[in-house]
C-alpha positions in Angstrom: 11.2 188.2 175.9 9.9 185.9 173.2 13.2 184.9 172.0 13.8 183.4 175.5 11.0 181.2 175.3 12.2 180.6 171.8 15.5 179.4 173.0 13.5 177.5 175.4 12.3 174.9 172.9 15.8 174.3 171.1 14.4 175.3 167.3 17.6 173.8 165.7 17.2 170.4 167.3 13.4 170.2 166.6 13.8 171.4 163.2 16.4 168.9 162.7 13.7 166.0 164.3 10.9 167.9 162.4 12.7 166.9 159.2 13.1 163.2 159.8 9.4 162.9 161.0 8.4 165.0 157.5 10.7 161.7 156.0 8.8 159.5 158.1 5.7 160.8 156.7 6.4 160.7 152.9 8.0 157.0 153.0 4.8 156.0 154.8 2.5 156.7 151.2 3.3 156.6 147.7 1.2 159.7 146.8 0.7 162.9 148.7 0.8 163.5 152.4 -3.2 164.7 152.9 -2.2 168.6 154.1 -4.2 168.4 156.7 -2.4 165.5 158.0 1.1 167.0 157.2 -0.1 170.9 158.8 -1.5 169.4 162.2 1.2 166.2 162.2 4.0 168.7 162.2 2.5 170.7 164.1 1.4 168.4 166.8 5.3 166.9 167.1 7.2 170.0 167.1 5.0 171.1 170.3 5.2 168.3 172.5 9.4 168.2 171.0 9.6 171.4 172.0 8.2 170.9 175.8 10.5 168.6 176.0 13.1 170.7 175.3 11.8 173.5 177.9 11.7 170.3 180.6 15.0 169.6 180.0 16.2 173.6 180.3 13.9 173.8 183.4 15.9 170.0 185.0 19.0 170.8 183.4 19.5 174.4 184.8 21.8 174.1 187.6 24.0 171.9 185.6 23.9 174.4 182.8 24.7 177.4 184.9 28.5 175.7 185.4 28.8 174.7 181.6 30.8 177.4 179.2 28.1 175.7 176.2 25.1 176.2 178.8 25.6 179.0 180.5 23.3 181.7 179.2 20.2 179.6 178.5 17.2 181.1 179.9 16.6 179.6 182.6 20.4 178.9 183.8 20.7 183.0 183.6 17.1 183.6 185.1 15.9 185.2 182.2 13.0 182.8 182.7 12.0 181.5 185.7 11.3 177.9 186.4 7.4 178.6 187.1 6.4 180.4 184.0 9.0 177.6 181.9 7.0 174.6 183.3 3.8 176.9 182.4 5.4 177.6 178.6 5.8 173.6 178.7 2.7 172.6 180.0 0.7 174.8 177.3 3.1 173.3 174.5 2.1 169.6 175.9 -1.7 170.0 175.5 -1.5 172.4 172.7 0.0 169.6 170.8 -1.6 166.6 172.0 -5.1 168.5 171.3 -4.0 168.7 167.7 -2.6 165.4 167.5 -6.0 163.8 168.8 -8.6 166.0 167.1 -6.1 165.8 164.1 -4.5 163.0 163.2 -4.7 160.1 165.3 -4.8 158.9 168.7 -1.5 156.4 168.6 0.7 159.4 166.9 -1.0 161.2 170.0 -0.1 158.7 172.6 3.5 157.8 171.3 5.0 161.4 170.6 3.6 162.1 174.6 5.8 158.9 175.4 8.7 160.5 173.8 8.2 163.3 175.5 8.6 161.2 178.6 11.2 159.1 177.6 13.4 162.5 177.1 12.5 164.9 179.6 11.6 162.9 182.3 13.9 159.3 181.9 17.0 160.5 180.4 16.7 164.2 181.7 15.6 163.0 185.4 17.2 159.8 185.9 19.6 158.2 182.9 21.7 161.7 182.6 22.7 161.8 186.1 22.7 157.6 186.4 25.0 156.1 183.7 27.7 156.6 181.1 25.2 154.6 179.0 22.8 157.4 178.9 22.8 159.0 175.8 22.6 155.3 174.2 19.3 154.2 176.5 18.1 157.9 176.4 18.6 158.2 172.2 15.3 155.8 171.8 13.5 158.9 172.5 15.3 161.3 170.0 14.8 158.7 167.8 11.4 158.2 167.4 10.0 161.3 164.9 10.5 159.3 161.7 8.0 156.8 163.1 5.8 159.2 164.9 5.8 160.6 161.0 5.2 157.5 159.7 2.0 156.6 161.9 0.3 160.3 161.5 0.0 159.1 158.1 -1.0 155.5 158.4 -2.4 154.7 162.2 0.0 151.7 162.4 3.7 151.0 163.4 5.6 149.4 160.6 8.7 148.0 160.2 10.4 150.3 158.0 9.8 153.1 160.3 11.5 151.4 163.1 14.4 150.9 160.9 14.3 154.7 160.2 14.2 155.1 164.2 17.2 152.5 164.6 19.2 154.4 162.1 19.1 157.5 164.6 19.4 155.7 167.7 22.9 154.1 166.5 23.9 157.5 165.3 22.7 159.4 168.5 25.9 157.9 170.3 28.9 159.1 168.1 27.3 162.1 167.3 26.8 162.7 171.2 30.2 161.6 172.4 32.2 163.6 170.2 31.2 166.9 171.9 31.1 165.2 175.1 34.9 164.9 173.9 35.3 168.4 173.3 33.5 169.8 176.6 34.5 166.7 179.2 36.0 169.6 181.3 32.4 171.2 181.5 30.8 167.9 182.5 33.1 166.8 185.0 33.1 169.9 186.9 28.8 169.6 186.2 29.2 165.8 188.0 27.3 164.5 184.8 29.0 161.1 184.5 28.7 160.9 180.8 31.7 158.6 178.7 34.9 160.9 179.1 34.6 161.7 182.1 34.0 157.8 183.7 36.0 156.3 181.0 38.5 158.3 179.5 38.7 160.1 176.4 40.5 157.5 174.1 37.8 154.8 175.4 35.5 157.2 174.3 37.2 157.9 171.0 37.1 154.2 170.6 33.6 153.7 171.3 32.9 156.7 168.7 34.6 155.2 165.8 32.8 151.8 166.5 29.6 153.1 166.6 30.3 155.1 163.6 31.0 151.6 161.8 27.7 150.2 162.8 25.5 153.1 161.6 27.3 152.7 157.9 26.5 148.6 158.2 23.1 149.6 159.7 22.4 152.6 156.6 23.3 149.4 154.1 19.6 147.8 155.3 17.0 150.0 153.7 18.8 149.5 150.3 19.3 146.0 151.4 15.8 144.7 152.1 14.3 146.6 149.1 13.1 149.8 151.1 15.5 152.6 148.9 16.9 152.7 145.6 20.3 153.4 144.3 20.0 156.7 144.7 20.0 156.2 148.3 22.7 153.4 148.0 24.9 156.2 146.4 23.9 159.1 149.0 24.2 157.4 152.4 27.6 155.7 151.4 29.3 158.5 150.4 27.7 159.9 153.7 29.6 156.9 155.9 32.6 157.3 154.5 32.5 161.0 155.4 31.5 160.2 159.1 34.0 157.0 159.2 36.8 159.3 157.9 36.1 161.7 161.0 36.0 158.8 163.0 39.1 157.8 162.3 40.7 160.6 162.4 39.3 161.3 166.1 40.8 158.5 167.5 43.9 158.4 165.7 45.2 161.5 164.4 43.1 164.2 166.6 44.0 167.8 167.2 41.7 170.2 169.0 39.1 170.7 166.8 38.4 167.4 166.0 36.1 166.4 168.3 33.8 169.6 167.4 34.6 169.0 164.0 32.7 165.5 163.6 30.4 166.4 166.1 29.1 169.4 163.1 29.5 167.0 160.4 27.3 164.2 162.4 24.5 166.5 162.1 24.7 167.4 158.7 25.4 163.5 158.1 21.6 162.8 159.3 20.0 165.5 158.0 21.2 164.8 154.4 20.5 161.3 154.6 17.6 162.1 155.3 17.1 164.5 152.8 18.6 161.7 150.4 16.1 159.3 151.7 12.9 161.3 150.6 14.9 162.4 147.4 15.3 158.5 146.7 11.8 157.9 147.4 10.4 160.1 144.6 13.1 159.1 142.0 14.0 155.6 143.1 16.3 154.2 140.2 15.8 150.7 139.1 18.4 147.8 139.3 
């Protein structure tokens, strides 16, 4: 049915990477996003996101069949087979790249295909199966809508939207790990050699509460080079302490919901800094 090939494309991740692209695009101009621009820039990103979502259903499927969190995807259940979900894929691919070329611009074009790539084909394909380190190699591609955002609305890579994109890649890790935490039974029976299950939990645990530490020094740096206002300042601190808090308490006084726990609040962290980001960025308050 149609809500299989919904499921397919993994809505509430590629809303969640829609919105920091939408962020990308309004810190990118200090007046209004052309709507044009914003329709077929949207657009154009949340297709090729969501063909690489289908990708990774359609690589990912044998591993998710032995998974209790995977299990009754589509294609893991059969419910879609692997021909028509590489078809649904393909037409999502050129759908969006059309729109991005005829649309926007060619670069936004060319780097949201590379994404693609970098996801389903290099972390799906390879790093998944390869490293512990592959969420942290493989996060550069989740990470890159804020500055596929930013160039739909000004044909050029700027330094401010990399720092958008570093933001997410450093908080890709402890936002990974923790359910890798809570489901290391799932992936060690899937062979998936992902940080609990080559390292141990507490390393794990470890490495979550010191990534966590370098996302809140990492969110001090658009405040610091004059990129956000206090209200940001205020937002995205509050914000750390809330994820270091979880942190801590993974590592140190954990029960069994932990590990879910500050995997949830992770991605509420993002998506209200985010939001806090744009909300700074229309009412920045002066020193």
């Amino acid at each position: 049915t149609w809500r299989d090939y919904y499921e397919l494309t993994k809505p509430r991740v590629v809303m969640l990477l829609l919105l920091t692209a939408l962020v990308g695009m309004c810190l990118a101009s200090d007046s209004w996003i052309p709507w044009q621009v914003l329709v077929a820039g949207m657009f154009g990103i949340g297709a090729l996101s969501s063909a690489a979502a289908v990708v990774n259903h359609v690589v990912d499927h044998r591993i998710d069949s032995q998974m209790a969190r995977t299990f009754n995807r589509p294609v893991a259940r059969g419910k879609v087979s692997v021909q028509k979900a590489l078809a649904f894929a393909f037409g999502l691919t050129v759908l969006g790249m059309a729109t991005l070329l005829l649309f926007v611009n060619a670069l936004t074009a060319w780097l949201t295909f590379a994404s693609l790539l970098g996801y389903a084909v290099v972390y799906t394909m390879f790093l998944k199966r390869a490293t512990p380190q592959n969420i942290v190699i493989g996060g550069l591609a989740g990470a890159a809508p804020p500055l596929l955002g930013w160039v739909a609305v000004t044909g050029e890579i700027h330094a401010h939207a990399l720092l958008l994109v570093l933001i997410i890649f450093t908080w890709t890790p402890p936002h990974f790990w923790a359910l890798a935490i809570h489901r290391e039974k799932d992936y060690a029976k899937a062979e998936v050699p992902m940080l609990p299950v080559t390292h141990g939990i507490e390393f794990t645990k470890t490495s979550v509460l010191l990534y966590t530490v370098l996302l809140c020094v990492i969110c001090l740096l658009p405040y610091l080079i004059g990129m956000t206002g206090l209200i940001y300042l205020a937002g995205s601190t509050m914000l750390n302490i809330g994820f270091m808090a979880y942190a801590w308490k993974l590592k140190y006084a954990a029960d069994d919901t932990t590990a879910m726990k500050t995997f949830k609040f992770s991605i509420v962290h993002l998506m209200v800094l985010f939001v806090v980001l744009l909300v700074d960025h229309y009412l920045t308050l002066p020193l």
